[in-house]
GUVOVEX-959308 format. One record per residue (C-alpha): residue in one letter; y, x, z. Coordinates in steps of 0.2 Angstrom, whole numbers, padded with zeros to 4 digits, always signed. Layout:
residues N
AYXZ/...
END
This chain:
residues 211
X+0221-0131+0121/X+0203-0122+0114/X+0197-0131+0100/X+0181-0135+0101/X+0167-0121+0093/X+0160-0132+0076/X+0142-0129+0072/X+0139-0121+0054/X+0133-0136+0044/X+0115-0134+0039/X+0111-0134+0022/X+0095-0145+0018/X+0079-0135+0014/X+0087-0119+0017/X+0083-0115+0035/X+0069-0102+0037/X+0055-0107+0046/X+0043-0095+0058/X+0025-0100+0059/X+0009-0087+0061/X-0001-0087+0056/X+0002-0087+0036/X-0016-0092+0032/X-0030-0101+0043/X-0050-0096+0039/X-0061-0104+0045/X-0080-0098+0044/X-0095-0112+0041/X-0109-0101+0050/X-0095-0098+0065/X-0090-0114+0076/X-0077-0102+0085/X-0067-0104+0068/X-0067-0122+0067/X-0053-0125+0076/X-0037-0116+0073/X-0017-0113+0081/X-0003-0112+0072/X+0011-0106+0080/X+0028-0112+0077/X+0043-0101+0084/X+0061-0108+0085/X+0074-0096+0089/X+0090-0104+0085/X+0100-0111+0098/X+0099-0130+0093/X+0081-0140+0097/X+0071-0144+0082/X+0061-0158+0075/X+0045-0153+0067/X+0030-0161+0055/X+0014-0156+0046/X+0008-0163+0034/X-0007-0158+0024/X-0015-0160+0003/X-0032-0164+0011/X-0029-0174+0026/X-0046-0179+0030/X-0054-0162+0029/X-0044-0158+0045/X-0038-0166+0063/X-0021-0159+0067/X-0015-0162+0087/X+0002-0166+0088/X+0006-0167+0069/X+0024-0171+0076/X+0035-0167+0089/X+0049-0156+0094/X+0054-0138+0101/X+0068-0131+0113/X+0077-0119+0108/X+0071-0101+0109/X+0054-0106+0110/X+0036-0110+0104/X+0022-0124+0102/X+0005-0121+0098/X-0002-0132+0083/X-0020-0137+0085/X-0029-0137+0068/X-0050-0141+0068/X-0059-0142+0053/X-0069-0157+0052/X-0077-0157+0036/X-0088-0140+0033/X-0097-0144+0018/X-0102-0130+0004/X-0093-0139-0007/X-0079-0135+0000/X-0081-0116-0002/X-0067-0106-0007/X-0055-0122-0010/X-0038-0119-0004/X-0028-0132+0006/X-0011-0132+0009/X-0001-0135+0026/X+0018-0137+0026/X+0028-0139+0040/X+0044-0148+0039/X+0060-0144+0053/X+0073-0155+0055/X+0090-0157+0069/X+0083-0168+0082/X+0099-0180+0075/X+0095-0182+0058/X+0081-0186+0048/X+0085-0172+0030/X+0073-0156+0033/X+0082-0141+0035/X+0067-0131+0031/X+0048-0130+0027/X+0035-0117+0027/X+0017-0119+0018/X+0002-0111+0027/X-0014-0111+0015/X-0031-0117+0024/X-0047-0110+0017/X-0066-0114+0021/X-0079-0096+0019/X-0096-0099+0019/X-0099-0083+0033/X-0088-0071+0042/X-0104-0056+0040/X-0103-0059+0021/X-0084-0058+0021/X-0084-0044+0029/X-0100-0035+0019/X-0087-0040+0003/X-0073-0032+0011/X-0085-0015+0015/X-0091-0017-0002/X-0073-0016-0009/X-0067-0003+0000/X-0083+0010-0004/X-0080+0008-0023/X-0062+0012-0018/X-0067+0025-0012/X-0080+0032-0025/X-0068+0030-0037/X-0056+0040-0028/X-0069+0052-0025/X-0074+0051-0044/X-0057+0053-0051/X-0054+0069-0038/X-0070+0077-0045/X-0065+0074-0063/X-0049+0084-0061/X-0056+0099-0049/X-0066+0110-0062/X-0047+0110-0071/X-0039+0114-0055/X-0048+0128-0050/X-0048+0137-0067/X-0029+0137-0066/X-0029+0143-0046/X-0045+0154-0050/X-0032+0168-0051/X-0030+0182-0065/X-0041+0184-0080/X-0053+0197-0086/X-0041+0202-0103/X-0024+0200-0091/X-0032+0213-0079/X-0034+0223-0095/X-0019+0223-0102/X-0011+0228-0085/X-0020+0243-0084/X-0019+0248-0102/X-0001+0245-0099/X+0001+0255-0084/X-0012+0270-0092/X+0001+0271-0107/X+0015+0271-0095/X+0007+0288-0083/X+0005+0296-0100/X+0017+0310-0104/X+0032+0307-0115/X+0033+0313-0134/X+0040+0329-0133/X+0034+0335-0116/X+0025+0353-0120/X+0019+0357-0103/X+0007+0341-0103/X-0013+0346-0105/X-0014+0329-0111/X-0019+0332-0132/X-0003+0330-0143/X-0012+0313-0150/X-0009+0304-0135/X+0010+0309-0130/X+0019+0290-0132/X+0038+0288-0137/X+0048+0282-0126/X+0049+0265-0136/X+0032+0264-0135/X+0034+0268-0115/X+0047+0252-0115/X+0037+0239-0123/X+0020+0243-0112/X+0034+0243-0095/X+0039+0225-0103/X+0021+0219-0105/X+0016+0224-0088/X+0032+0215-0081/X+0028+0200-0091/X+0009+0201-0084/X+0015+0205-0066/X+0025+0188-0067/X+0011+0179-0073/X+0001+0184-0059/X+0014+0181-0045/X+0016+0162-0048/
END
């Protein structure tokens, strides 16, 4: 005979729970806002029990605070804001939902959604334009700062290394010490030590200026 398949036991608190959104804004000078869904997903194979409960309960109306999903599926959560009052702006309030097996009353899991009132959607968004300009000034800012440095050190060969390298190559097309058929004056014959450190220095140059 085939045993029967047992079901993990659950432990309390510890199931994850999937709700979107994370956070609910609602807008004073928008009415659209005043009324919000949160979705709750189940995706276990096992119906759940669900309830919200709320830090400031008489700020909001919540349809359907309780009830239950089918596995592998969803319910929408009506939320409406009830109280817009400027003294309200900017305080955060806290949803949590609580899941439990449909047969027993401990919750397996909860998730906390955070609930804030802003005076106007225009200004929030004017703050968030705001921000994001003086990001990118100071970007800019910081870009500018490090260019003059940048460009001296791609701004190529300079005027005492190009020297150099042709005094360098000069000494080396002069003749050798020793060499009588040269019309070049005596004076200016190099050794051939002298011919090796100039072919050195012009090697050193020559590698400065490739990389």
């Amino acid at each position: 005979m085939h045993q029967q398949k047992r079901q993990p036991e659950l432990v309390e608190g510890n199931l994850p729970v999937f709700v979107f959104p994370t956070e609910l804004i609602f807008y004073a000078d928008d009415q659209s806002t005043h009324k919000q869904v949160l979705t709750l997903y189940n995706p276990y194979e096992f119906a759940l029990k669900f309830k919200v409960l709320c830090t400031t309960p008489n700020k909001y109306v919540v349809a359907d605070s309780a009830g239950a999903v089918k596995p592998q599926c969803c319910v929408d959560i009506v939320i409406r804001h009830r109280d817009v009052q400027s003294c309200h702006y900017g305080v955060k309030d806290k949803f949590r939902l609580q899941v439990s097996e449909q047969s027993q009353r401990k919750a397996l899991g909860r998730k906390e959604v955070v609930a804030i009132l802003l005076p106007s959607a225009k200004e929030q968004k004017e703050e968030e334009e705001k921000r994001i300009k003086e990001h990118l000034t100071e970007s800019l800012f910081f870009e500018q700062s490090f260019q003059p440095e940048n460009r001296v050190v791609s701004s190529g060969p300079s005027l005492l290394t190009i020297f150099l390298g042709a005094v360098c190559i000069g000494a080396l097309m002069l003749p050798t010490l020793g060499d009588m058929e040269s019309l070049v004056p005596v004076c200016l014959h190099l050794s051939v030590n002298q011919k090796l450190v100039a072919a050195y220095i012009l090697g050193l140059i020559t590698m400065a200026i490739l990389r």
